[in-house]
Structures are given as structure tokens and as C-alpha cells.
BALUMMAR-104853 format. One record per residue (C-alpha): residue number from 0; z, y, x. Coordinates in steps of 0.1 Angstrom, whole numbers. Layout:
<nodes>
- lokol:w:v:u
- NUM:Z:Y:X
...
</nodes>
This chain:
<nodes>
- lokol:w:v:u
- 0:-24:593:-779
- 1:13:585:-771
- 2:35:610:-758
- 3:43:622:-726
- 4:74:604:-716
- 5:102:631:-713
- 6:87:660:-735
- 7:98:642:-770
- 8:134:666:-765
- 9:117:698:-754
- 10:132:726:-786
- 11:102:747:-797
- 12:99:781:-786
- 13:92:812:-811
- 14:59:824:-813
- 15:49:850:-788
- 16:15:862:-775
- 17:13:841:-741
- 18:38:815:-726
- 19:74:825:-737
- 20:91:792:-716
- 21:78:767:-693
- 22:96:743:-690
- 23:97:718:-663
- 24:83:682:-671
- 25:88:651:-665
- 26:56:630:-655
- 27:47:607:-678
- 28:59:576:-656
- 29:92:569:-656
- 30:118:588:-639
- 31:136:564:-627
- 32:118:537:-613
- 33:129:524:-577
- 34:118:494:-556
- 35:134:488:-523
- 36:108:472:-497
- 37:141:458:-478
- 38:135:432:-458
- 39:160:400:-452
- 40:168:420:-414
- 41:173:453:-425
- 42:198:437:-458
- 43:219:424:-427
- 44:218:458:-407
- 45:228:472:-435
- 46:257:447:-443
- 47:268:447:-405
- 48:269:487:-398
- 49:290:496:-431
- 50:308:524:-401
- 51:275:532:-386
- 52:281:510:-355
- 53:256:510:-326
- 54:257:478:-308
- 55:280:480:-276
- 56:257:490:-249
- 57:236:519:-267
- 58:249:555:-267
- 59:269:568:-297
- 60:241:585:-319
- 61:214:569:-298
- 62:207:534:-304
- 63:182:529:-279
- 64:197:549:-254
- 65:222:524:-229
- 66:258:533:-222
- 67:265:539:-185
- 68:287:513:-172
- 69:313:542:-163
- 70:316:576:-168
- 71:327:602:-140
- 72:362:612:-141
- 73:344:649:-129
- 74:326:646:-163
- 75:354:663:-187
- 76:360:655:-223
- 77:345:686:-236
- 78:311:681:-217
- 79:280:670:-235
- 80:255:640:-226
- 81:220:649:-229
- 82:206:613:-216
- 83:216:581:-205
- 84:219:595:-170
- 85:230:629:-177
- 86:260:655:-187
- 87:265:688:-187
- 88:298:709:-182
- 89:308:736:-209
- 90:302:760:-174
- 91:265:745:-185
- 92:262:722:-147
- 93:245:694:-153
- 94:260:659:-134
- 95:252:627:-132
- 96:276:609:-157
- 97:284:581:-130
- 98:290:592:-101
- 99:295:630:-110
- 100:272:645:-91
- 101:252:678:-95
- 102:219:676:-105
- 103:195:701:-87
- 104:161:688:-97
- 105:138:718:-110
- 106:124:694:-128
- 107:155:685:-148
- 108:173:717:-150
- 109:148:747:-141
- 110:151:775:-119
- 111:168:812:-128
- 112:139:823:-142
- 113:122:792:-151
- 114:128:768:-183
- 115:124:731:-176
- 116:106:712:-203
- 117:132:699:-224
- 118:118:662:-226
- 119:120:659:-188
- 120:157:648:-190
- 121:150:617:-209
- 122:113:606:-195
- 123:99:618:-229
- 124:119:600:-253
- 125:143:617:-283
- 126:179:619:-273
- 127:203:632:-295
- 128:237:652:-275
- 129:268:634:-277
- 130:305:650:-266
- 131:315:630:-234
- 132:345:617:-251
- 133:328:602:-272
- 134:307:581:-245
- 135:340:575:-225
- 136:355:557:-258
- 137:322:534:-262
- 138:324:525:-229
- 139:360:519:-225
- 140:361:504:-265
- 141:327:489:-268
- 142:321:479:-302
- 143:313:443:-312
- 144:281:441:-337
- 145:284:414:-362
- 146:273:379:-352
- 147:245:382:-379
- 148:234:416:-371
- 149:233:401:-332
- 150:214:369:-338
- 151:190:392:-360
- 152:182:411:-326
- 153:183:383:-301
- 154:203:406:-283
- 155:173:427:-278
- 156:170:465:-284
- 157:154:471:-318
- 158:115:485:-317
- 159:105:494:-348
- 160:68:488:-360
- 161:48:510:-385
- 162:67:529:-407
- 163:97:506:-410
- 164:133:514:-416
- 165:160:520:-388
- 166:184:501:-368
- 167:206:507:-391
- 168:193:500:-427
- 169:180:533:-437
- 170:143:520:-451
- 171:112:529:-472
- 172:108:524:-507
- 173:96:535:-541
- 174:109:563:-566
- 175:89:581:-595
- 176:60:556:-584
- 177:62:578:-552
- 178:67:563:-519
- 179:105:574:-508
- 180:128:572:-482
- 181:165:562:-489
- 182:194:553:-467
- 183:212:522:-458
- 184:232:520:-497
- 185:199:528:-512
- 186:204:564:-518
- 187:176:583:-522
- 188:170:612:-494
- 189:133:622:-504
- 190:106:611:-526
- 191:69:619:-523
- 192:75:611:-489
- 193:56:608:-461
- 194:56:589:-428
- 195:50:618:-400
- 196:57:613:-362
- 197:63:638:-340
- 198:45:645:-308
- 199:43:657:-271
- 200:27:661:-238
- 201:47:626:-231
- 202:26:605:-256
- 203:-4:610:-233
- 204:-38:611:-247
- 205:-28:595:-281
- 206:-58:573:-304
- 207:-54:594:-336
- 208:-75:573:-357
- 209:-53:541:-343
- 210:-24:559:-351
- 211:-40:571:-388
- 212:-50:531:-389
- 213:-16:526:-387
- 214:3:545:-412
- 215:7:582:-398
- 216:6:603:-429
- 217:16:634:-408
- 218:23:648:-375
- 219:47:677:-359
- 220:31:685:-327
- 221:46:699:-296
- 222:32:739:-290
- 223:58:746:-264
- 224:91:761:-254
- 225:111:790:-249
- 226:91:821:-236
- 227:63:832:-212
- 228:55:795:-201
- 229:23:776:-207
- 230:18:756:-238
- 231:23:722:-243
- 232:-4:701:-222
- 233:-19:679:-251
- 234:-13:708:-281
- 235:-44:717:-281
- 236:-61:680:-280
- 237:-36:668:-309
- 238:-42:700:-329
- 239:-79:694:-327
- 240:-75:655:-336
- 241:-54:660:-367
- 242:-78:686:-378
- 243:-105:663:-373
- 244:-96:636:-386
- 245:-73:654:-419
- 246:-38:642:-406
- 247:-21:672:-421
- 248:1:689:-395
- 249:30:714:-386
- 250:42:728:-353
- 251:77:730:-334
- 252:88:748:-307
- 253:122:744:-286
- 254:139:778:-279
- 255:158:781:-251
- 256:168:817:-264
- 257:207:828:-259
- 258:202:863:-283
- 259:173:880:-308
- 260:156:897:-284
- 261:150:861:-264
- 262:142:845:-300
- 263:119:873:-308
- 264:98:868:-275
- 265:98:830:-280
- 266:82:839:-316
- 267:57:860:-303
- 268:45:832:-283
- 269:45:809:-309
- 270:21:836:-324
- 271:-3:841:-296
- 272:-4:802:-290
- 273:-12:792:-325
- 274:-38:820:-323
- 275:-52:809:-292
- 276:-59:772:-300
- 277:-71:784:-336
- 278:-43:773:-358
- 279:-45:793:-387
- 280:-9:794:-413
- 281:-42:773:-438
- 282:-42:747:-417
- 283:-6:739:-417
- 284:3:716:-443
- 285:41:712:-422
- 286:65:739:-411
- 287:63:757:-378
- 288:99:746:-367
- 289:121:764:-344
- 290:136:734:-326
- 291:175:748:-317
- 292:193:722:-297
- 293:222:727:-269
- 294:197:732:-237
- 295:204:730:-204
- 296:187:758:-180
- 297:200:766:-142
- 298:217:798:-144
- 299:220:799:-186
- 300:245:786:-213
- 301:236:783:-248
- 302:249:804:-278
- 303:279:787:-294
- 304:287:815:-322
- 305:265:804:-354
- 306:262:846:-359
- 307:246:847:-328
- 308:220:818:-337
- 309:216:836:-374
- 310:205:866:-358
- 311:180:845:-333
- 312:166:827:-368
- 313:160:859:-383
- 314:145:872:-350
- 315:117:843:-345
- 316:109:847:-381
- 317:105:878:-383
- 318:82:874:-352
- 319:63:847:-370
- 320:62:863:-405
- 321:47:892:-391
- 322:15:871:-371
- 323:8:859:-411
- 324:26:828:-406
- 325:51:819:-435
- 326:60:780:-437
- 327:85:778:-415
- 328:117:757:-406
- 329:146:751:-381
- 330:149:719:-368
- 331:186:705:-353
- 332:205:673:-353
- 333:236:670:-377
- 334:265:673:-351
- 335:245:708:-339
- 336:241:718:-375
- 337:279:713:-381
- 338:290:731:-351
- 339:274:764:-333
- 340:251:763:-361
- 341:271:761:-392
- 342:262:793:-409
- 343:245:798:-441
- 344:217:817:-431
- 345:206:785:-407
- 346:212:762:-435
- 347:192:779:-458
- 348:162:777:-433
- 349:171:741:-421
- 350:140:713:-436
- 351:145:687:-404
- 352:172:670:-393
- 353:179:644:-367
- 354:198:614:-371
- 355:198:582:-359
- 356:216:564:-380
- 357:224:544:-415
- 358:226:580:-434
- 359:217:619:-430
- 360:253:628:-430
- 361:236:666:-437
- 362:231:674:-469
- 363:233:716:-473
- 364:189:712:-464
- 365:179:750:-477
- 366:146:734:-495
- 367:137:711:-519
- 368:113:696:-492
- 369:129:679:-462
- 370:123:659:-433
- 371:148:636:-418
- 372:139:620:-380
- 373:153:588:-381
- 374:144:565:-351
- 375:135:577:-319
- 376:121:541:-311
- 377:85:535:-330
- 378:57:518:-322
- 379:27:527:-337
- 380:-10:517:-324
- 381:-28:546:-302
- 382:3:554:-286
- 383:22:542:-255
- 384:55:536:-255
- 385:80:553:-283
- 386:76:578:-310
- 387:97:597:-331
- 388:92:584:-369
- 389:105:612:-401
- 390:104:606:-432
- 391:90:641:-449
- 392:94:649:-489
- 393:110:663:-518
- 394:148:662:-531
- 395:138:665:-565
- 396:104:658:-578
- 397:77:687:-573
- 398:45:686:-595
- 399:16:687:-570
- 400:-3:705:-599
- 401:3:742:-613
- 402:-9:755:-645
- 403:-20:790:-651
- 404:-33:808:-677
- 405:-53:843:-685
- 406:-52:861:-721
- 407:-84:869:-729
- 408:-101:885:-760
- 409:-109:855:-783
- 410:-90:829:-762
- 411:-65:817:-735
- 412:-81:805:-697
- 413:-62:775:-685
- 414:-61:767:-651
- 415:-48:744:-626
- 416:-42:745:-590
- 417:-34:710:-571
- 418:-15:712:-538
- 419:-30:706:-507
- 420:-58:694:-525
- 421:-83:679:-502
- 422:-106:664:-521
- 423:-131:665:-547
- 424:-117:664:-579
- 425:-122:662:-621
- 426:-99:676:-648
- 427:-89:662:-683
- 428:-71:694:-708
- 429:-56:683:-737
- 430:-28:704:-763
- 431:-2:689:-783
- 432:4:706:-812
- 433:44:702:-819
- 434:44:710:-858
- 435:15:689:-867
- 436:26:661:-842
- 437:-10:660:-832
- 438:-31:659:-800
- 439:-68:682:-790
- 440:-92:676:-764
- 441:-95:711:-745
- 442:-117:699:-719
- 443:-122:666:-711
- 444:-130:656:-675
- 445:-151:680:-660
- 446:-150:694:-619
- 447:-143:727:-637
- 448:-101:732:-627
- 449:-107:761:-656
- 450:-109:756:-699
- 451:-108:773:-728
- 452:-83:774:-753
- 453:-81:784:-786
- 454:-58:774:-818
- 455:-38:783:-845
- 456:-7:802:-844
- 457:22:781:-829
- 458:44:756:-805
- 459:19:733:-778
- 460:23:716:-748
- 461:-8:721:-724
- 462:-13:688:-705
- 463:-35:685:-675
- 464:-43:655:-656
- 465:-65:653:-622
- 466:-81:624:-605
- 467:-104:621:-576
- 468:-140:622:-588
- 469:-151:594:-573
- 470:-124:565:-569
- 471:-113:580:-604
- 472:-73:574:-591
- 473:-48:597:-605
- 474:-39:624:-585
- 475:-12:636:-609
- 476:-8:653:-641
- 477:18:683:-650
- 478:25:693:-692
- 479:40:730:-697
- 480:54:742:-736
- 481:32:774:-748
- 482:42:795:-775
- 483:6:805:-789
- 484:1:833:-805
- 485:-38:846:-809
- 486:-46:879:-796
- 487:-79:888:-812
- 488:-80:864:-835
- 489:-65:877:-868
- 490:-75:887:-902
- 491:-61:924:-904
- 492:-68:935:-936
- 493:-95:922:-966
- 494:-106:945:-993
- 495:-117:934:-1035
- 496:-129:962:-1062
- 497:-144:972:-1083
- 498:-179:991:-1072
- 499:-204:1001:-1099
- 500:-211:969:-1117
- 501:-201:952:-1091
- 502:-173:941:-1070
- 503:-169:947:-1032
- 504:-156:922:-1007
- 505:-146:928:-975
- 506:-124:919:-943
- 507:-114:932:-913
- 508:-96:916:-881
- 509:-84:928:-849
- 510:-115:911:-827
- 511:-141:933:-821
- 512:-164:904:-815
- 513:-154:886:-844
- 514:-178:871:-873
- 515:-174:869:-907
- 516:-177:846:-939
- 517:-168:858:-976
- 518:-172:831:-1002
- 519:-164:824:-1037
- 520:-146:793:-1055
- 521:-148:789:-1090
- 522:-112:771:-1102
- 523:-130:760:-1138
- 524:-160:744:-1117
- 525:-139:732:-1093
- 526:-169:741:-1064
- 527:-182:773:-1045
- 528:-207:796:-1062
- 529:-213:824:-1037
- 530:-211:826:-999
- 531:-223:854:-976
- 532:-218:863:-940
- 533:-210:900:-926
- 534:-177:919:-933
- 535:-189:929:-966
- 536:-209:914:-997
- 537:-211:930:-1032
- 538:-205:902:-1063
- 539:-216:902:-1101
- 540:-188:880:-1114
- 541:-188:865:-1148
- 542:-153:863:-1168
- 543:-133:836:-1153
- 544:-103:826:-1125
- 545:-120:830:-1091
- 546:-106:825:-1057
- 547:-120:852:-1029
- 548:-119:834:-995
- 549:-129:850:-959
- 550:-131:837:-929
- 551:-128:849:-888
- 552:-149:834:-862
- 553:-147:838:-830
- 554:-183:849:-812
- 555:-194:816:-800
- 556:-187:807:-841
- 557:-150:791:-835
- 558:-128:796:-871
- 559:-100:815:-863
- 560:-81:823:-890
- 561:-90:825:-932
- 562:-73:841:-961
- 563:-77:834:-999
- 564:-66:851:-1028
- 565:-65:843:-1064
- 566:-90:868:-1084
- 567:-92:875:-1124
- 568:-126:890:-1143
</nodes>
């Protein structure tokens, strides 16, 4: 058997009772194996937004979102645009951005005591904020797309179908044989990825198995927002779907909190909601996300000190730890992140990130796993109208199989555990012994995820590999170093003398279950004379060079160890 690719340079490790290092492996494919499904449209976004440019009439930050033809002069630089119809003051009034107008709508901006849903603004769709100066520049300054990049359109806006790339060249590919998501200069953002959308009350009564059909590997679903209000309309209905039909899931909620004590209570709804539509923390194979965006609510302004949001973090999950939920994750867009919520405690919780454009310009993601929503604008079958599409993985690569093991008396339990399997799997064990450049079956495939293992003293590699049991594909494989030492495996002590007429043999080892062998080789016959099993045996040599050999088994008869000595009559 060749050698895992990768392990050839691992040093050896001295000998110790159990593991002494483990050492993390490369798979045995390559590690550095990329293909780029880039079609001939998304080469030319690509070549045509090197500045990430949206096309002249789209929003800055929101491709699919259309400039208005003016902006208010009562709309002030320092205000921020929520939608393509809507601004809102630093006193936190929201206007219309044309003719400057207050907005008064419940609907749109809630009551004193009420939070409006957040989605409301914007029909339903994703919108990221944008500073109205930077608006007023696109629409004073519009920026001319390329002539290629505009014939590619049609002059259309760009609706994406499936799992494809966005408007502006950020696209699907392959890394580590995983599927991976990179950005517009091929740089990779995750691997093992995963093509999740994320979901509402706005997406109606959505066909899950359409939408599965179609390439959803994942959803983030809609439970609510901020606190004492009624859960999402269609939570419940999408919850149920995903669980039905296996579309692993996770859960965000948008906080409209302004301190802890608001962030706590919006926790303890999350809590009581999750409870109530029977969402146990097993079922989530995504984050619960605490959604922080700048929120507009009648009578309210947001935080804008990063403490203050670190403190509110800490305050939803603590709320959430405590109801038994532990996978969790904030959720922002990159010019939030880099503003009121640039502080390190946020970062290290952040694992989702908006940005609609030709790269995720944040990069300090707390987590090896991270999600980045990319396009607001996707099409996918069972739903009407647009969906957010994210691309969900790992920075670095992540083994979906762990290795454990157990000392026992007369041997080592291996065992492995396989993330979110799902499936009904089979197990191939196999040790690599580093001195003798030679490979052992432990186990070889069995449904049993547990094997026995026993050897001689020294340097291995355990290697594991798991496939699904009945399509026999490869679910992965993971290969740890072991320093082995036997526990009850060794020969303690052997006795020879003289006893009457007689000599006495015998042996001792440390394994009270242990069997034994004593034999005899005669050097001038070159063969074995005498052989006896027990610890002890009483021999009538004749004159002559002898060699007195014992042996250790374990109790379901494996040799463990022998010892020979040279003996003169």
C-alpha cells in the first residue's frame, strides 16, 4: 500500500504508553488541487470590475438595487440608505431620499414600542446600508461599466441561477477535491463549501424539495426579531421542511437591541422560540446568528460604540448558552463590521458576512468555518422572486473524521467519529508501522466505527477511512502518529535453575490475563526439542548449548512479546 500523501515528513515520536503527538494530516489527495468552474461571462465580470464597479444605475454595495435619479438635498452626507427609496438621518428619521420627506408608515419604521420587521423597507429583498454620500457621488458621477461587461448583460440586471457566481466574478470551484468558493482573482475564501440560502416570511410558502432539486445544500432561516414580538410567519413551516427532508439548517435573528439588557431579552426569545417549534441545539447543523445591522425603529437609534455591541454579544450568548444552545454566530455586512462593530470580541464571534461584491474585503472571521452572502439576487426553483445565496465552509481544511482511542488491558480501542454523519456507514483501520516501513489491516471494513489494536513497541500512524455502506463513496479518511507502547503486554521477569535433577523455567509479565509458552532450541540440532505451555515447566537437559525461549499471549492467544536466552548444561 502506498503512502498517505503528506505523512512521508512526519519525525517519529518517542515511545510513550498512549498517543504522545497527533499530528494534523494531510488527506491523501492532493493539497493543492484547484479547478475554477468560470464561465466565459463571469471571466469578463471579472476583467471589467478590477475596482469593484456596479453598473451606473445600481446602488453602491447593492447591485440590484437602482440609484434614485436624485437625492434630497434634506438627506445629509452622514445619513444612511437602507433601500432604494429610503434614508435615514444620524437623529435616526427615516426620509424619502427624493423628495426628503418623512416617512411615517408603521409598517416601515414601527411604533414607540413596536419593532417593524426589518425586511419591510425593501419588499423582502437583502439591502446592504450605504452612507448617503456615497449614493450622492453615484448619482452625480455614475460609473461607466465596460462595453464588454455591458453587452454581456444586454443592459439587463444580472439574475443569478443555481448556485452561480456574482455580478461581479466571485464564483464556485474546486479545492482539496472539495467544492470551494473563491473571489473574482481566484482566491480561495472557503473550501468544503456549501451552497446555503437564507430565508424569510417574504419567500412565501417555498417548494423545499424544488429548491433541494436545485442545489440548496443548506438554509439559514428567519426565527424573528428583536424582543416580545411573534416569530417569523413561515419559521415554523421551513424548520419543519428542512428537517424533513435533511437540508441541514441554522437560525438568525435581527436584534433591534441598543444595550445588554435589550440583547439579553432578544436571547431569551430566541430560546423560547427555538423551544416552541422543537428545534433542538442537535438539529442545528448552522449557527444561530445574531443578525446586528444599523436598524431603523420610530423613537430609537442604534448603538454606535463597538463596547456597547460587545457587551450586547456577550448578553444574547449568554442568554442562548444557557437554554443549551452553543453554535452560535453574529452576522453583519463589512462596512458595519469595520465601523460600530470593530471590536475584538465581535470579530471573534463573527462566521457570516455580507457583501455584494468581487471580494469579502473582511478577513479577521473568528472561526475556521465561515459564511460569506454574496448576491442578494438568486433564483432558485420553489421559490418566487430572489434569494440570498452564501457560500458556507472552512478556511483551512477540517477532517470530517476524529479519531479516538481507549487504553485497555491487553490492547488500544480505536475509534472514529464522522461529522454530521447522516448516513449509514462502514470503516477500513489500518497502522503503518514507521521503523519497519510496513502496513497492518486493524479492521477492515466493518459498520463497527470501533477496532482493536495491538502491536509491538513503537512509532505508527493509525489511518481510518469511511465510506457510505451502500454507494461505497468515500466519505473521507483522517491518519493520526501514535507513539505505542503496550500496557499489559510485557515480559517482566523469566526465571532458569537448577531444581533437583532438573531445571526450572519460568516467566512472568505484567498482564494478568496473559498466556504463556516456554520452549527449547537445540543450537547443535538446529530445531526445537521441548515446548510446554503455563508459566512454568521443569526440563531434564542433556550436556549441550541450548536456547530457553518464552513467549506472552494475550487472552484471545495474540503474541505479545518473547524473550530468549542462551543456556549452557
Amino acid at each position: 500500500m502506498a503512502l498517505p500523501k503528506g505523512l512521508i515528513h512526519i519525525a517519529t515520536a518517542a515511545s510513550a504508553v498512549a498517543l504522545t503527538v497527533t499530528v494534523a494530516v494531510s488527506p491523501a489527495y492532493a493539497m493543492q488541487d484547484i479547478a475554477i468552474e468560470d464561465s466565459a461571462a463571469s471571466r469578463s465580470f471579472a476583467a471589467a470590475v478590477d475596482d469593484e464597479r456596479a453598473s451606473g444605475d445600481s446602488m453602491p454595495d447593492n447591485p440590484n438595487a437602482a440609484l434614485p435619479d436624485t437625492v434630497s438635498g434634506q438627506i445629509s452626507d452622514d445619513s444612511t440608505v437602507v433601500s432604494e427609496e429610503l434614508a435615514v438621518t444620524p437623529e435616526g428619521e427615516v426620509r424619502n431620499i427624493e423628495t426628503g420627506e418623512p416617512v411615517t408608515n408603521e409598517t416601515l419604521v414601527g411604533t414607540q414600542d413596536q419593532q417593524p420587521d426589518p425586511l419591510a423597507k425593501t419588499d423582502g429583498g437583502s439591502f446592504i446600508p450605504v452612507s448617503a454620500s456615497a449614493v450622492k457621488d453615484a448619482v452625480e458621477q455614475p460609473v461607466k461599466q465596460s462595453a464588454e461587461l455591458s453587452s454581456s448583460q444586454g443592459g439587463a440586471t444580472v439574475r443569478l441561477a443555481k448556485f452561480d457566481g456574482n455580478q461581479y466574478g466571485a464564483h464556485w470551484g474546486t479545492y482539496n477535491n472539495t467544492k470551494a468558493f473563491f473571489d473574482y482573482k481566484n482566491n480561495l475564501f472557503a473550501q468544503q463549501a456549501k451552497g446555503v440560502i437564507d430565508v424569510s416570511s417574504w419567500q412565501g410558502d417555498i417548494d423545499w424539495a424544488k429548491a433541494k432539486a436545485d442545489g440548496v445544500e443548506g438554509a439559514i432561516i428567519r426565527l424573528g426579531y428583536g424582543w416580545g414580538n411573534n416569530a417569523d410567519a413561515k419559521a415554523q413551516r421551513n424548520i419543519n421542511e428542512c428537517k424533513r427532508l435533511g437540508i441541514p439548517f441554522g437560525i438568525y435573528w435581527y436584534s433591534y437591541a441598543y444595550d445588554a439588557n435589550t440583547a439579553r431579552s432578544e436571547g431569551n426569545d430566541v430560546v423560547s422560540k427555538l423551544r416552541q417549534m422543537g428545534v433542538s441545539p442537535n438539529d442545528l447543523k448552522y449557527p444561530v446568528f445574531y443578525d446586528l445591522e444599523r436598524w431603523t425603529w420610530t423613537g430609537h437609534t442604534p448603538p454606535t460604540d463597538p463596547n456597547v455591541y460587545s457587551g450586547m454579544a456577550n448578553a444574547w450568548y449568554s442568554a442562548l448558552q444557557s437554554g443549551g444552545y452553543q453554535n452560535l454566530g453574529v452576522y453583519s455586512y463589512t462596512s458595519y463590521l469595520q465601523g460600530p462593530l470593530n471590536n475584538a470580541n465581535i470579530y471573534a464571534k463573527t462566521r457570516w458576512v455580507a457583501q455584494y461584491g468581487a471580494r469579502m474585503e473582511f478577513t479577521a472571521f473568528g472561526t475556521n468555518d465561515r459564511g460569506w452572502q454574496y448576491t442578494s439576487s438568486g433564483q432558485i426553483n420553489g421559490i418566487s422572486g430572489s434569494v440570498d445565496m452564501n457560500a458556507f465552509g472552512n478556511e483551512e481544511f477540517e477532517s470530517s473524521i476524529n479519531l479516538t482511542w481507549i487504553v485497555r488491558s491487553e490492547d488500544i480501542a480505536v475509534g472514529a467519529a464522522v461529522k454530521d454523519a447522516t448516513q449509514a456507514l462502514e470503516y477500513k483501520w489500518m497502522s503503518y508501522d514507521v521503523n519497519a516501513n510496513r502496513w497492518k489491516m486493524i479492521s477492515d471494513w466493518s459498520t463497527s466505527n470501533w477496532a482493536g489494536w495491538s502491536d509491538n513497541e513503537g512509532t505508527y500512524w493509525l489511518h481510518c477511512e469511511v465510506r457510505d455502506i451502500y454507494s461505497k463513496k468515500k466519505i473521507g479518511e483522517q491518519t493520526i502518529a501514535f507513539a505505542y507502547a503496550p500496557g499489559y503486554r510485557r515480559i517482566d521477569g523469566t526465571y532458569a535453575g537448577y531444581e533437583g535433577n532438573g531445571i526450572l523455567l519460568g516467566v512472568n509479565s505484567n498482564n494478568p490475563k496473559g498466556k504463556y509458552k516456554i520452549k527449547i532450541y537445540d543450537t547443535q540440532k538446529k530445531t526445537w526439542i521441548a515446548g510446554w505451555n503455563g508459566q512454568w515447566a521443569h526440563w531434564h537437559p542433556k550436556k549441550g548449548i541450548y536456547w530457553t525461549h518464552f513467549e506472552l499471549y494475550t487472552s484471545d492467544d495474540c503474541l505479545t512479546e518473547t524473550q530468549t536466552y542462551a543456556f549452557g548444561v
